[in-house]
ROKOL-879913 format. One line per field, with one value per residue (C-alpha): x, y, z; residue number from 1. Coordinates in steps of 0.25 Angstrom, whole numbers. Example, Ala and Ser with C-alpha at 12.3 -4.5 7.8 and 13.67 -1.06 7.14 Angstrom:
// ROKOL-879913
X = 49_55
Y = -18_-4
Z = 31_29
pos = 1_2
END
This chain:
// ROKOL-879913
X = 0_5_7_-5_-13_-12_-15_-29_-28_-42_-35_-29_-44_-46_-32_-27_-19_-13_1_13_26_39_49_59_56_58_47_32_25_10_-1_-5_-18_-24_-33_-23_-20_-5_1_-2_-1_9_17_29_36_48_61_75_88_99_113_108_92_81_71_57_49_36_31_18_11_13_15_21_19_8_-5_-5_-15_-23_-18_-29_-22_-25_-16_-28_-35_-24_-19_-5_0_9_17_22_32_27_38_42_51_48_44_58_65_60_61_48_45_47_34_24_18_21_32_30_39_29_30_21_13_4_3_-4_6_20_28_42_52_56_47_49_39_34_19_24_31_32_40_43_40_40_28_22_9_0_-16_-26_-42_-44_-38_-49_-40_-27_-15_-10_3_4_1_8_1_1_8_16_33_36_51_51_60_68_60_46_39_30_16_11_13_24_30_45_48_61_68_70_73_59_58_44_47_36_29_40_41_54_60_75_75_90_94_103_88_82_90_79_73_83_75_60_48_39_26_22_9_2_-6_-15_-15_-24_-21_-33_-43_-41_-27_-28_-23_-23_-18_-13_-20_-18_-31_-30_-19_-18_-9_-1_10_10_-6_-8_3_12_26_32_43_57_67_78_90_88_90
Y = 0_13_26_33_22_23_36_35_24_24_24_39_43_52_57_72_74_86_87_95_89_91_99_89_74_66_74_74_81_81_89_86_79_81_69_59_54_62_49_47_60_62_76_71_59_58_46_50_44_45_38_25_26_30_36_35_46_50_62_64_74_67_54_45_29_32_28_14_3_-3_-18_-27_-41_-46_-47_-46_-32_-26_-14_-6_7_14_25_22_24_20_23_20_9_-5_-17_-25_-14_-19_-33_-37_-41_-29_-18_-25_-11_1_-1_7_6_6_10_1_-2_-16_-18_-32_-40_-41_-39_-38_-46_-61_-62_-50_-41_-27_-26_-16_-3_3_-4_-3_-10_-10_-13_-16_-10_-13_-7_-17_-14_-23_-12_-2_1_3_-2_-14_-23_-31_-46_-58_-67_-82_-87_-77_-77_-62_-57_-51_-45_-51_-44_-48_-51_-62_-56_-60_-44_-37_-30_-29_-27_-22_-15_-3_7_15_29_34_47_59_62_54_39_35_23_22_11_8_11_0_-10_-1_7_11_20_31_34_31_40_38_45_42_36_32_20_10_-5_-17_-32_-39_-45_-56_-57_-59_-51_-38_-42_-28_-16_-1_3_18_29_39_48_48_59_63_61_54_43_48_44_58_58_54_47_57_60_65_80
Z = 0_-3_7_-3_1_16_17_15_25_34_44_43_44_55_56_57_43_49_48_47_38_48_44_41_31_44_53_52_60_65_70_86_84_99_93_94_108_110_110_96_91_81_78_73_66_63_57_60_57_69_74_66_68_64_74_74_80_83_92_97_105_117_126_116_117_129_122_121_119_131_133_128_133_119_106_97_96_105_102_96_98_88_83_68_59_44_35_21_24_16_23_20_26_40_38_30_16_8_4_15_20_26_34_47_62_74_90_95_109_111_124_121_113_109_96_99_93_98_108_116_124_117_122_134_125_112_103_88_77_62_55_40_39_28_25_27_28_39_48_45_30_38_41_48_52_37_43_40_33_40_27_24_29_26_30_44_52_63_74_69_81_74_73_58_54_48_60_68_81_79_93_90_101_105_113_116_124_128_113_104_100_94_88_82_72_69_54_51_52_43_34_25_35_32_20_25_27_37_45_59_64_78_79_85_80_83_83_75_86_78_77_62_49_50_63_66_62_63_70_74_68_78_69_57_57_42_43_30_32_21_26_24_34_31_39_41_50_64_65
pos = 1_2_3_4_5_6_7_8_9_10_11_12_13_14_15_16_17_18_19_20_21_22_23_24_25_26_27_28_29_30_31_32_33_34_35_36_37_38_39_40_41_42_43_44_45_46_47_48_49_50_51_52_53_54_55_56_57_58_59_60_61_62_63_64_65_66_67_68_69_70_71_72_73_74_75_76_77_78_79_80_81_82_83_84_85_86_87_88_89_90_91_92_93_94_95_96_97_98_99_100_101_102_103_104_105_106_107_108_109_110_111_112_113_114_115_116_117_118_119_120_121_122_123_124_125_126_127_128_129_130_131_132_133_134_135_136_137_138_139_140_141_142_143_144_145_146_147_148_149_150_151_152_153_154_155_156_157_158_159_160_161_162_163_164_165_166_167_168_169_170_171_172_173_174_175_176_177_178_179_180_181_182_183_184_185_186_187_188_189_190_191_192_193_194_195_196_197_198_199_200_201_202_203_204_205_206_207_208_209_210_211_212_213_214_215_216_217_218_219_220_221_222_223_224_225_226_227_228_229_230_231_232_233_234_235_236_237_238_239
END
């Protein structure tokens, strides 16, 4: 699917479009919405390279990472929290098949499950993750998690946590201080990020009550920096 197509996404219904382009390729910058919980209100995005990294960050109008969902006790029908990356990066440059979707790293909060790699326990913090997202219209026309089809053997990453979706749990190093969340992915993993655009989104998902394809959807965009999901920042060097 092409960006054109997503940005008449039903799911971007409903949201402010009002923006305002930062002053340098590798800011945007957004309007305060006093509409959206502060947590998840977006006024600035921004990708830069430094001392080897590249530094994910997103700014919001106030106490980052402390919305988080209500613990359920259930896998199925729980909820995700998540600030997004999306980015222009191809699949194969994070350890999928190549051209499987939009290619997208995540924060992430579940307090009813864990995803990390190799067994280990993730349910109780933000963590990273990157994530092929893909439109399907059992998500209410939106986006989800691209599933893993039972007969299917796709190329995955060495830190694929096992759920039957294209996703990573790579350990990448998370700060979540006052109104920003950062993550620094190390360069060397993922060269192709020096030349990437990317845009900043905050999300809720949903397991599938069901526990079957689409098993994770998308359910509620909060904000979407650019407003219209148009990638226009670009990775840059930190100033």
């Amino acid at each position: 699917m092409n960006r054109k197509g997503l940005i008449g996404l039903g799911f971007l219904a409903g949201l402010s479009l009002c923006f305002a382009a930062g002053a340098h390729a590798n800011e945007i910058k957004a309007q305060r919405d006093d509409k959206v919980l502060a947590p998840f209100d977006i006024v600035e995005t921004t990708v830069t390279t430094k001392d080897g990294y590249a530094i994910f960050e997103t700014k919001v109008r106030g106490d980052a990472g402390k919305s988080r969902p209500d613990a359920t006790g259930r896998f199925q029908g729980s909820g995700v929290y998540a600030y997004v990356w999306p980015t222009s990066l191809n699949s194969a440059d994070v350890g999928f098949d190549k051209d499987q979707g939009i290619v997208a790293l995540a924060l992430t909060f579940h307090p009813d499950f864990d995803d990390a790699a190799k067994g280990a326990k993730n349910h109780d913090h933000w963590h990273p993750h990157w994530v092929v997202l893909t439109e399907d219209k059992f998500c209410g026309g939106g986006l989800k998690v691209r599933d893993i089809p039972n007969d299917a053997h796709p190329k995955l990453p060495e830190t694929w946590p096992g759920a039957a979706i294209l996703i990573d749990s790579p350990d990448y190093l998370t700060e979540i201080s006052g109104d920003a969340v950062k993550v620094r992915v190390p360069l060397d993993r993922i060269g192709a990020l020096k030349s990437a655009s990317f845009d900043g989104v905050t999300a809720g998902l949903r397991v599938n009550a069901d526990l079957s394809a689409p098993l994770l959807c998308v359910a509620n965009v909060f904000k979407v920096t650019s407003g219209n999901l148009s990638l226009p920042g670009k990775v840059g060097p930190s100033r």
